[in-house]
TORKOL-4160 file (C-alpha; in steps of 0.2 Angstrom, whole numbers, padded with zeros to 4 digits, m for minus):
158
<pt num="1" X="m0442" Y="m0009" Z="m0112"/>
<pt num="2" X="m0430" Y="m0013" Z="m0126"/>
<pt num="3" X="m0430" Y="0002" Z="m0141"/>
<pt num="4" X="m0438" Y="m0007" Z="m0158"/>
<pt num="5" X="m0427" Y="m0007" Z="m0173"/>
<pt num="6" X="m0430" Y="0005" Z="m0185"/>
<pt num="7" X="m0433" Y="m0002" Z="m0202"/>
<pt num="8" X="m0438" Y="0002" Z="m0220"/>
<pt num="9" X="m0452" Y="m0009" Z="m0227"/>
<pt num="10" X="m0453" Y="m0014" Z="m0249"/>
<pt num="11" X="m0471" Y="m0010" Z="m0253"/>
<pt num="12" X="m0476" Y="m0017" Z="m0267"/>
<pt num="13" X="m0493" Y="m0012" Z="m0265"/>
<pt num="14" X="m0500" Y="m0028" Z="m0265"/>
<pt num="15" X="m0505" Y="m0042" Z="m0253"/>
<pt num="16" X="m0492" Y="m0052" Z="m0250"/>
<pt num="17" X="m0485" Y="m0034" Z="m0244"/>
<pt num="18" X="m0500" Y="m0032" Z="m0234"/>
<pt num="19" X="m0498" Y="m0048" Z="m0226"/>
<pt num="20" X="m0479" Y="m0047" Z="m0222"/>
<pt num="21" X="m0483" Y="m0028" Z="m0214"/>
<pt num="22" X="m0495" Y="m0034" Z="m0204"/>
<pt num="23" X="m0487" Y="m0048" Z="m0196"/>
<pt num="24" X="m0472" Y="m0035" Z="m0195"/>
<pt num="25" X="m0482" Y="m0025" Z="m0184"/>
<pt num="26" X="m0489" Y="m0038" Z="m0174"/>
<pt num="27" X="m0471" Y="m0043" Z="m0170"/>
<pt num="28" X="m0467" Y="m0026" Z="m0161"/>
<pt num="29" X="m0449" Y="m0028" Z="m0163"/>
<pt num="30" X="m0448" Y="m0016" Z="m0176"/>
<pt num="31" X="m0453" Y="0002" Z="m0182"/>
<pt num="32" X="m0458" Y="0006" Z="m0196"/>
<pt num="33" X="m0449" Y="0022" Z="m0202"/>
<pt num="34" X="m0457" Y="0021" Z="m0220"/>
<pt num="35" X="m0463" Y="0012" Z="m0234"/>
<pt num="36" X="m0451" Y="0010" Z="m0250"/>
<pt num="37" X="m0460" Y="0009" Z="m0267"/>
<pt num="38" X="m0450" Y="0007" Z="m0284"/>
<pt num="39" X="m0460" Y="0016" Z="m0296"/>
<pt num="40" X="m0455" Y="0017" Z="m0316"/>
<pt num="41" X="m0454" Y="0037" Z="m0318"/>
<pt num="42" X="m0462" Y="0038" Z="m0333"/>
<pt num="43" X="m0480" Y="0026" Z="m0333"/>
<pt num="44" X="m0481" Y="0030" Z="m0313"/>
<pt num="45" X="m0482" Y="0012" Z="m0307"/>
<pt num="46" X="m0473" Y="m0001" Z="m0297"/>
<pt num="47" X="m0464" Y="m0007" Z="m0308"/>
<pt num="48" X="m0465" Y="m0026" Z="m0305"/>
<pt num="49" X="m0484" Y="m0026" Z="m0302"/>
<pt num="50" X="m0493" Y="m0011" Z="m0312"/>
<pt num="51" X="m0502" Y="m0002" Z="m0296"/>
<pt num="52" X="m0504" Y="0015" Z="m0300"/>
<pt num="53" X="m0495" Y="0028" Z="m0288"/>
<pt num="54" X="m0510" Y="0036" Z="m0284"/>
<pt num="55" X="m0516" Y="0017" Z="m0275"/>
<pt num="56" X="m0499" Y="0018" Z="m0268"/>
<pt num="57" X="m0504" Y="0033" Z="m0260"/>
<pt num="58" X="m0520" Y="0031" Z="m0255"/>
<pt num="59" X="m0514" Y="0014" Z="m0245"/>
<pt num="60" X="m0501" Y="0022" Z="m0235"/>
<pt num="61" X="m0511" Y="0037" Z="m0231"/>
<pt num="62" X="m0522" Y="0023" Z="m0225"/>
<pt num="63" X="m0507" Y="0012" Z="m0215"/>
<pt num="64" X="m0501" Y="0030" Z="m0207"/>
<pt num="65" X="m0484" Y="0027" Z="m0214"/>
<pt num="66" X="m0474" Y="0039" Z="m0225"/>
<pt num="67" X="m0471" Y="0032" Z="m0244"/>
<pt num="68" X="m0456" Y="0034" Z="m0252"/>
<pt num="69" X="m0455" Y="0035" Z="m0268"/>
<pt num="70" X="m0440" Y="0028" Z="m0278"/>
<pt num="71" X="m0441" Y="0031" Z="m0296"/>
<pt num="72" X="m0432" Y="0022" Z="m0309"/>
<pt num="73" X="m0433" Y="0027" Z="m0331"/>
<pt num="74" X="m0423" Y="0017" Z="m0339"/>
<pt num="75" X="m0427" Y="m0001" Z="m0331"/>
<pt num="76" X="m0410" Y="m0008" Z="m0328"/>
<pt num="77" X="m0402" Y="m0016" Z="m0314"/>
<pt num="78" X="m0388" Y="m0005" Z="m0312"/>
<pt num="79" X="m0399" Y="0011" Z="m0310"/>
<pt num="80" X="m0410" Y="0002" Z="m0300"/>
<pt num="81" X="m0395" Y="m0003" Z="m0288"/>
<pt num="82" X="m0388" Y="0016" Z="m0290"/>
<pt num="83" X="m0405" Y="0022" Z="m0284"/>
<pt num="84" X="m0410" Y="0009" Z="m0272"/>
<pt num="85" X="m0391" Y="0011" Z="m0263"/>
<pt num="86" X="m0396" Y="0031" Z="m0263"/>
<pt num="87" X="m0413" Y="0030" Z="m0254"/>
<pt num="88" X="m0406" Y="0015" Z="m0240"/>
<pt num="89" X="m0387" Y="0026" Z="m0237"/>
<pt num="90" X="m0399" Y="0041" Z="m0234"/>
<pt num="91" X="m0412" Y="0030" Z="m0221"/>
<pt num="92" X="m0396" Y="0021" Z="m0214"/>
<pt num="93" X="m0389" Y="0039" Z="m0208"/>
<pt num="94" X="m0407" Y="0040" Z="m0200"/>
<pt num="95" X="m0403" Y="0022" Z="m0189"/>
<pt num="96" X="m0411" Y="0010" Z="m0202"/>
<pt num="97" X="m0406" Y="m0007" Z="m0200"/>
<pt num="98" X="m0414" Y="m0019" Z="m0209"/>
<pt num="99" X="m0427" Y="m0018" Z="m0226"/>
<pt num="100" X="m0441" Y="m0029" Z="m0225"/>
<pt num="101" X="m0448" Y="m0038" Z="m0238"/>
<pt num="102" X="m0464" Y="m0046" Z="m0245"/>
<pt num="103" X="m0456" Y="m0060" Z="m0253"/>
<pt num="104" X="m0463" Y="m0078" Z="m0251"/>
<pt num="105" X="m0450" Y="m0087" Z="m0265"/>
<pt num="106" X="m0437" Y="m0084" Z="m0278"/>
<pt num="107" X="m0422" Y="m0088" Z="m0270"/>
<pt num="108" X="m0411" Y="m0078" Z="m0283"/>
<pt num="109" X="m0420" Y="m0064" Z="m0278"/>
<pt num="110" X="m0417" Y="m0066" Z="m0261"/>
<pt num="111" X="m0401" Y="m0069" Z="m0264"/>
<pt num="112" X="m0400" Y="m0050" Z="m0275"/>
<pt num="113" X="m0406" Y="m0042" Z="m0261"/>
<pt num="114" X="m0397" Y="m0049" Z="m0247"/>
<pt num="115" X="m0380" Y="m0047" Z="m0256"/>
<pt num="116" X="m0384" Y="m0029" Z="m0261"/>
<pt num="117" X="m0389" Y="m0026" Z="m0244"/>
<pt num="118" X="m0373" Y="m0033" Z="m0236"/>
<pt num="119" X="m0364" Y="m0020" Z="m0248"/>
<pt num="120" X="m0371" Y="m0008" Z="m0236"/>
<pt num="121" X="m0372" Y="m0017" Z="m0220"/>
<pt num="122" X="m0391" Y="m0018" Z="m0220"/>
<pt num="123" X="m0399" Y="m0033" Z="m0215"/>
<pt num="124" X="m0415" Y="m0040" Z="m0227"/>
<pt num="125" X="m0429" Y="m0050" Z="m0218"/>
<pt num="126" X="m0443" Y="m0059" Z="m0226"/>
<pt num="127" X="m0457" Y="m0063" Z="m0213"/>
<pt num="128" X="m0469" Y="m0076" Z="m0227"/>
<pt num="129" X="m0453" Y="m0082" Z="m0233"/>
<pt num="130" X="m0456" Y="m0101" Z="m0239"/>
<pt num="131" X="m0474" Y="m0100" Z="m0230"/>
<pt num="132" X="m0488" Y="m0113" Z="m0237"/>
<pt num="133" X="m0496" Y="m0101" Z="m0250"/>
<pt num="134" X="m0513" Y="m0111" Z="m0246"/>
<pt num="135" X="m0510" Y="m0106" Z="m0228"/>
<pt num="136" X="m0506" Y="m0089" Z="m0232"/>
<pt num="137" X="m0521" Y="m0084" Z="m0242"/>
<pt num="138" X="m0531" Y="m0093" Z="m0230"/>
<pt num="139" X="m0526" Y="m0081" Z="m0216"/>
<pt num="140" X="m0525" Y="m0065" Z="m0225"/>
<pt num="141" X="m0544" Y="m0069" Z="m0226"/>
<pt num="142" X="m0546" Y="m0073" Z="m0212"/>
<pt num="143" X="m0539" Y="m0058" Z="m0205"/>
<pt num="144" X="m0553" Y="m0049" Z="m0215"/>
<pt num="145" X="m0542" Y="m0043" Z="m0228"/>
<pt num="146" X="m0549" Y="m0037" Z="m0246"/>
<pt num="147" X="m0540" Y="m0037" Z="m0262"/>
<pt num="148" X="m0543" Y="m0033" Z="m0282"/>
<pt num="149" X="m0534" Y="m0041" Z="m0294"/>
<pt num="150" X="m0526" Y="m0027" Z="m0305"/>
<pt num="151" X="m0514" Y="m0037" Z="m0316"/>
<pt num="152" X="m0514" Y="m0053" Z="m0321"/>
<pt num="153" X="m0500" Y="m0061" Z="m0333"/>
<pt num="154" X="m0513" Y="m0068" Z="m0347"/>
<pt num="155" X="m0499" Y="m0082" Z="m0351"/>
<pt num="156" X="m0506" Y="m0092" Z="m0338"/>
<pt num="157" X="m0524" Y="m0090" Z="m0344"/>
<pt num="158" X="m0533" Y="m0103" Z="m0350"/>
């Protein structure tokens, strides 16, 4: 039996996350040292989706993985790559190889995280990229999953 990769997994807490993690452990390829969370220091939430860190938590206590927590104060790219290049040298010495991600579009962020992972010879992986979102939300109910809406951009309200 071939050894599985070891690999770090972006948890964003919500459930496109869910959905990429599960199918990451369905593959059986990889292990999954850890889940990686960006938190802003100072409101204690991911800083892209507004979950507290106590959800955060609370999910990975429930997943059985360890959460690592990355936290960022000033909000800028720069410190955010500074950290981030931190965290993954550190898991890299542990035999990381690749960071997985919940991403389904957004090829400039794609792009971001590929080329910054390149810098350290880490390999990204994106297992809904480009998937029918239709299709996707489909399954993750059928799969019996539950989610809450905890933010919600109020632009796009009507």
């Amino acid at each position: 039996m071939m050894p599985k990769e070891k690999v770090l997994f972006c948890w964003s807490g919500g459930k496109d996350s869910a959905l990429a993690l599960y199918k990451v452990f369905q593959d059986e390829k990889f292990e999954v040292v850890a889940l990686l969370t960006t938190l802003n220091e100072h409101y204690k939430r991911v800083s892209m989706h507004g979950i507290r860190e106590e959800l955060l938590e609370v999910q990975a206590d429930s997943i059985g993985l360890p959460l690592i927590k990355m936290y960022v104060k000033e909000g800028t790219n720069s410190e955010y790559e500074r950290r981030m290049e931190e965290v993954l040298l550190e898991y890299k010495s542990k035999g990381i190889t690749k960071i997985i991600f919940g991403d389904i579009f957004l090829e400039d962020l794609r792009a971001y995280r590929e080329n910054n992972l390149k810098k350290l010879d880490l390999v990204a992986e994106f297992p809904l990229w480009k998937r029918n979102t239709s299709e996707l939300i489909n399954e993750f109910f059928d799969l019996n999953f539950k989610t809450i809406t905890c933010c919600v951009n109020d632009a796009f309200l009507r």
